[in-house]
C-alpha positions in Angstrom: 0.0 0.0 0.0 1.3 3.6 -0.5 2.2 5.5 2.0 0.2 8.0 1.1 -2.9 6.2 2.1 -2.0 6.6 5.3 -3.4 10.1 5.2 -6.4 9.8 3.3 -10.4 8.3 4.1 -10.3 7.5 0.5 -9.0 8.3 -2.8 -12.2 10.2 -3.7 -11.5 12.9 -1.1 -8.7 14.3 -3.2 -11.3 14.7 -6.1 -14.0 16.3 -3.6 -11.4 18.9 -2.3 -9.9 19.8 -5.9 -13.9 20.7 -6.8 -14.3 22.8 -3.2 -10.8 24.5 -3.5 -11.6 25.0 -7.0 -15.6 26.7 -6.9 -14.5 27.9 -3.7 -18.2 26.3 -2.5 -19.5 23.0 -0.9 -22.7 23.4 -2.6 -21.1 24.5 -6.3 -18.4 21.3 -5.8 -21.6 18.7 -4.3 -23.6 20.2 -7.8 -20.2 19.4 -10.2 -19.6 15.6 -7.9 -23.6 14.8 -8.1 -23.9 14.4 -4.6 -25.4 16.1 -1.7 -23.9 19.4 0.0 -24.0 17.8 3.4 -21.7 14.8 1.5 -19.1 17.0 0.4 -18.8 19.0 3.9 -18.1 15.7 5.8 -15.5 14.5 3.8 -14.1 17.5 3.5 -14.1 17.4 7.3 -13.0 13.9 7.6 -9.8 15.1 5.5 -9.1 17.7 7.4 -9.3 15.3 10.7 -7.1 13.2 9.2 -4.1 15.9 8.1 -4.4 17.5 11.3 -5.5 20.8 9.7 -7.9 23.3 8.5 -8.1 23.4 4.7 -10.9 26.5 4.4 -12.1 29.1 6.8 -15.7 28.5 6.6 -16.7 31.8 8.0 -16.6 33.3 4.9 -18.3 33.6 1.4 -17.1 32.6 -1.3 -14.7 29.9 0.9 -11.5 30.9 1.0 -8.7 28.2 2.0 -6.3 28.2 4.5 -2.4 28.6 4.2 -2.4 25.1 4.1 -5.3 24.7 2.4 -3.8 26.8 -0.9 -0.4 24.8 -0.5 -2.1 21.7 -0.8 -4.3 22.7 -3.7 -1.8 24.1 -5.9 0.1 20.8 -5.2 -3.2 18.5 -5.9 -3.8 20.0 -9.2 -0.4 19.9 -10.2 -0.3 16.4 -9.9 -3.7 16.1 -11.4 -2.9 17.7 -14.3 0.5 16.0 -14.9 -1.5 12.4 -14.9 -4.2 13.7 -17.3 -1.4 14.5 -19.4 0.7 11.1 -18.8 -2.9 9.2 -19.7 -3.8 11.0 -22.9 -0.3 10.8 -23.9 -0.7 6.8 -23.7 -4.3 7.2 -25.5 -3.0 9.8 -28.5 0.3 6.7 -29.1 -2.5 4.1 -30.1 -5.2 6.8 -31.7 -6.1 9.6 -33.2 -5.7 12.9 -31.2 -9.6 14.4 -30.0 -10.2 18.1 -29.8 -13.4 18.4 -26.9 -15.3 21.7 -28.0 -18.8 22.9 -27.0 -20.8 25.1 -28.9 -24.8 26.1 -28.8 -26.7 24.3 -31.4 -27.3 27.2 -33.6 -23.4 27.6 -33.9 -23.0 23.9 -34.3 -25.9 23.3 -37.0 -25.9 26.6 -38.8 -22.1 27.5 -38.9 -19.8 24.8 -38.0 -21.1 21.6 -39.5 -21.5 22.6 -42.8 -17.6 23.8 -43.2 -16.1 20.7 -41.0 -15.2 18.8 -44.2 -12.4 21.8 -45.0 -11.1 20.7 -41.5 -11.0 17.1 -41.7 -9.3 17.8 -45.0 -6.8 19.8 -44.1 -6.1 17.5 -41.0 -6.9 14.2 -41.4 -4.6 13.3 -38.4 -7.2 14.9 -35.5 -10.7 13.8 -34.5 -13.4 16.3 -32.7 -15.7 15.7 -30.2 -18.7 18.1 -30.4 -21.1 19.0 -27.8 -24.2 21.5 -27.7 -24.5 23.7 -24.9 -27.5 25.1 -23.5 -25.1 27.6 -21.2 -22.5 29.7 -21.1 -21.1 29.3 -17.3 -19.6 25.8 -17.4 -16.4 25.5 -16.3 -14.6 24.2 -19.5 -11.7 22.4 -17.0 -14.0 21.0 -15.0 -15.6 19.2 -17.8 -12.7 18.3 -19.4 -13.3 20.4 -22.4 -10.6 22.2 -25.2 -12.2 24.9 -26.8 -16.1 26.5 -26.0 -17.4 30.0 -27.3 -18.5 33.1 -25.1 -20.9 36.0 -25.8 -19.4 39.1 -23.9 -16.5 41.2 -24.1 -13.4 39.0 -23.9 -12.7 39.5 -20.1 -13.0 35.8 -18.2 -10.7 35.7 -15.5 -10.5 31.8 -15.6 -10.2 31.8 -19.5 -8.3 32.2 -22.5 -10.5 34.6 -25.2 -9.8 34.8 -28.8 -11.8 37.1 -30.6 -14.1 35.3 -33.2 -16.7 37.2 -34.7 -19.0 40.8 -33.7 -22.6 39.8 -32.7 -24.6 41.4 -36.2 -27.8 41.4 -35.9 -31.1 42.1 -38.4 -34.5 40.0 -38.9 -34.6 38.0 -41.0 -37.3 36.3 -43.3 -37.7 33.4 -46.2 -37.5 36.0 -49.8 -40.8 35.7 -50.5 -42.1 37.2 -46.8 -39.2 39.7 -46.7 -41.0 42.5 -47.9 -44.7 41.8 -45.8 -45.9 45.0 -44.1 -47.2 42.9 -41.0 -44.8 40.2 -40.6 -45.3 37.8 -37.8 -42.4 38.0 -35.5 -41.0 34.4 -34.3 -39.5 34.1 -31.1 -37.6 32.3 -28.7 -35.9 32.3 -25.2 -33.2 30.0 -24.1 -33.5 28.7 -20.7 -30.3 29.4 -19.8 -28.9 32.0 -21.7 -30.1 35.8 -22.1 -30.4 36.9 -25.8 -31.0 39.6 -28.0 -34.8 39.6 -28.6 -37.4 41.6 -30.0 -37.9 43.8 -27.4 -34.4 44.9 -27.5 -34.7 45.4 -31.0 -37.9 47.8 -31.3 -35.5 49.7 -27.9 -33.0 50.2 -30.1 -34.5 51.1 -33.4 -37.2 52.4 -32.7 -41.4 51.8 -33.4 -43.2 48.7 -32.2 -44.5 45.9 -33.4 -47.0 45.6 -35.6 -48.5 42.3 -35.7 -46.3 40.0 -32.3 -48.4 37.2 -31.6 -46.6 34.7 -29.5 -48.3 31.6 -30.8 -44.8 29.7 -30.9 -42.1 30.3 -28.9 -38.9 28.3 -29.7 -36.3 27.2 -27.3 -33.3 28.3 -28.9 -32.3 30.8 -32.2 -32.0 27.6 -34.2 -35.7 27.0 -33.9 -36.8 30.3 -35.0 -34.7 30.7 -38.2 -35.4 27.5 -39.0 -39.1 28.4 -38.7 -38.2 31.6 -40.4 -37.0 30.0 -43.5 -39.8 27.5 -43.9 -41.8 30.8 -44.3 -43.6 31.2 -41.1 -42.5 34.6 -40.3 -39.9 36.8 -39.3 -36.7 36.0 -36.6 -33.9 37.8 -34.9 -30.8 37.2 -37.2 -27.1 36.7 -36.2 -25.2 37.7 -39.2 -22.0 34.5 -39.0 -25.5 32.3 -38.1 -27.7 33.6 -41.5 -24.8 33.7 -43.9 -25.2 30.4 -45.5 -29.4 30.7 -45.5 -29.1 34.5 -46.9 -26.5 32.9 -49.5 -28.6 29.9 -51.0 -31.5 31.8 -50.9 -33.4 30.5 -47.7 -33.3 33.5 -45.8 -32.9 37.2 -46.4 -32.4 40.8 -44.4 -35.3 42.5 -43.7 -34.8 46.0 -44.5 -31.4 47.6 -44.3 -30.8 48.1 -40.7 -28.2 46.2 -39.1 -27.0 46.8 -35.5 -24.6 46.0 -32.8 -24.4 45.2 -29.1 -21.1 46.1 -28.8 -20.6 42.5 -27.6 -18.8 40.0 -29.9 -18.7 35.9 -29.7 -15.0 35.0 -28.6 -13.6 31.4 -28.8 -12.2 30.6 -25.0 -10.3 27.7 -23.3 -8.8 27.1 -19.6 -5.9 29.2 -18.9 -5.3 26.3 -16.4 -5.0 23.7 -19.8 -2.7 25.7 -22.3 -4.5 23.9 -25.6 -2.3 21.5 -27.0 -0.9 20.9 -31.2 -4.4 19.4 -32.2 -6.8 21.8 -30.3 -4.8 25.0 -31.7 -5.2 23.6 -34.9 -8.7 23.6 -34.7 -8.8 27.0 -32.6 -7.3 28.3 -35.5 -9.3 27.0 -38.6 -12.6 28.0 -36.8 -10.7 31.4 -36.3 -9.3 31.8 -40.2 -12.6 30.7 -41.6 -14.4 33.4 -39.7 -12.8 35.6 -40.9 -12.9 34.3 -44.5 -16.8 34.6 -44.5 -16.8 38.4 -43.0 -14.2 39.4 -45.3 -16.5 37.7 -48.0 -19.7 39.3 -46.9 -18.4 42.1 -45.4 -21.9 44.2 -45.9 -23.7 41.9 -44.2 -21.4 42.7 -41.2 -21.2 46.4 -41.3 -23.8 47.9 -38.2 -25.1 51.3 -37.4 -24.3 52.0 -33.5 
């Protein structure tokens, strides 16, 4: 037996502290573990029996760790990181290297997937692993991800931002419905995220709706331009999400206006997990062909403030 079990209730307890140390929060690690609040507080308690000392002063909010308690976490990830490493090493020697991204279904559908052949072309050698996200407050290292995409203004103190793309936006409608005097707006909310909708759009431009009868509302922005380009009204447009539907002809702008939040979408990773050959390959191509499509159709990406 090691004689480092001598100092441990379990193996697991290393895991549990990381997560506490890490959300600086019983409740935020027992939510990341799956297990209850109460759960995590004993065995954190149970380890701290065991050392001999306090790992977190518990008097305060967010938790903030002891001397000993930051020493030991620095040293705890250190090593957790080095045997991540170690292990995919081993995996990459007998297969192909995996990039983990996550994106929101409207980037994955509408964007991404139909320009991933161009990537597995120009690098046959690396495999991706693609997940939709219904949020944008994960922690990316705690889920083991590469690569994600932000809405904001490029400031994350736990991540890595790359600027990708300014959030355009103008409604949108199937050609033969862009020119209707009542259009019927589509909309949708996403339970997790806060978007642009039509309310911010009459703020900022001015007027009101004339016809805005919520007979449908969609869960995410795919929904609604989807709905949008089967005919079925008018949606809130991203220009990088449109571009494809406005160029074969299953979508187009509704009047000229196009505006701004300011905000732009930034592709982010860990700055715990520098990204390795294969993910800044990727980071890269999404990055290049970005900017391929805006310098394409740049109009469709010029705003009024």
């Amino acid at each position: 037996m090691h004689r480092l079990r001598a100092s441990l209730p379990s193996a697991n307890v290393l895991f549990t502290f990381e997560a506490a140390a890490r959300r600086r929060s019983f409740t935020a690690a027992a939510e990341e573990l799956n297990v209850s609040q109460p759960a995590v507080s004993k065995m954190i308690r149970q380890f701290e029996a065991s050392l001999g000392f306090r790992l977190f002063h518990r008097d305060t909010r967010p938790l903030e760790l002891t001397a000993e308690g930051k020493r030991l976490f620095q040293e705890v990830e250190r090593s957790f990181d080095s045997l991540h490493g170690t292990i995919q090493s081993m995996r990459q020697g007998v297969r192909r290297e995996t990039v983990r991204a996550a994106f929101s279904a409207s980037f994955i559908q509408l964007w991404l997937l139909p320009r991933l052949p161009d990537f597995h072309d120009r690098h046959p050698g690396i495999s991706l692993s693609l997940e939709e996200s219904s949020q944008e407050d994960f922690d990316l290292y705690s889920e083991g991800l590469d690569l994600s995409s932000r809405l904001g203004f490029g400031e994350w103190p736990d991540l890595e931002a790359r600027f990708l793309v300014p959030e355009v936006i103008f409604p949108v409608a199937h050609p033969s419905r862009a020119t209707e005097a009542e259009p019927r707006l589509l909309h949708f909310r996403e339970r997790h995220r806060v978007r642009f909708g039509w309310g911010d759009w009459f703020a900022q431009v001015g007027g009101a709706p004339v016809r805005d009868e919520e007979k449908v509302v969609f869960a995410d922005a795919l929904g609604s331009l989807g709905a949008a380009a089967s005919g079925h009204g008018m949606a809130i447009g991203w220009a990088h999400l449109v571009l494809d539907a406005i160029r074969q002809g299953r979508l187009a702008p509704v009047g000229e206006r196009r505006i701004t939040t300011g905000k732009a979408i930034w592709l982010v990773n860990p700055r715990k997990r520098p990204l390795g050959p294969a993910a800044q390959a990727f980071a890269d191509w999404v990055v290049q062909r970005m900017q391929a499509d805006m310098a394409q159709d740049a109009a469709l990406f010029q705003t009024e403030a």
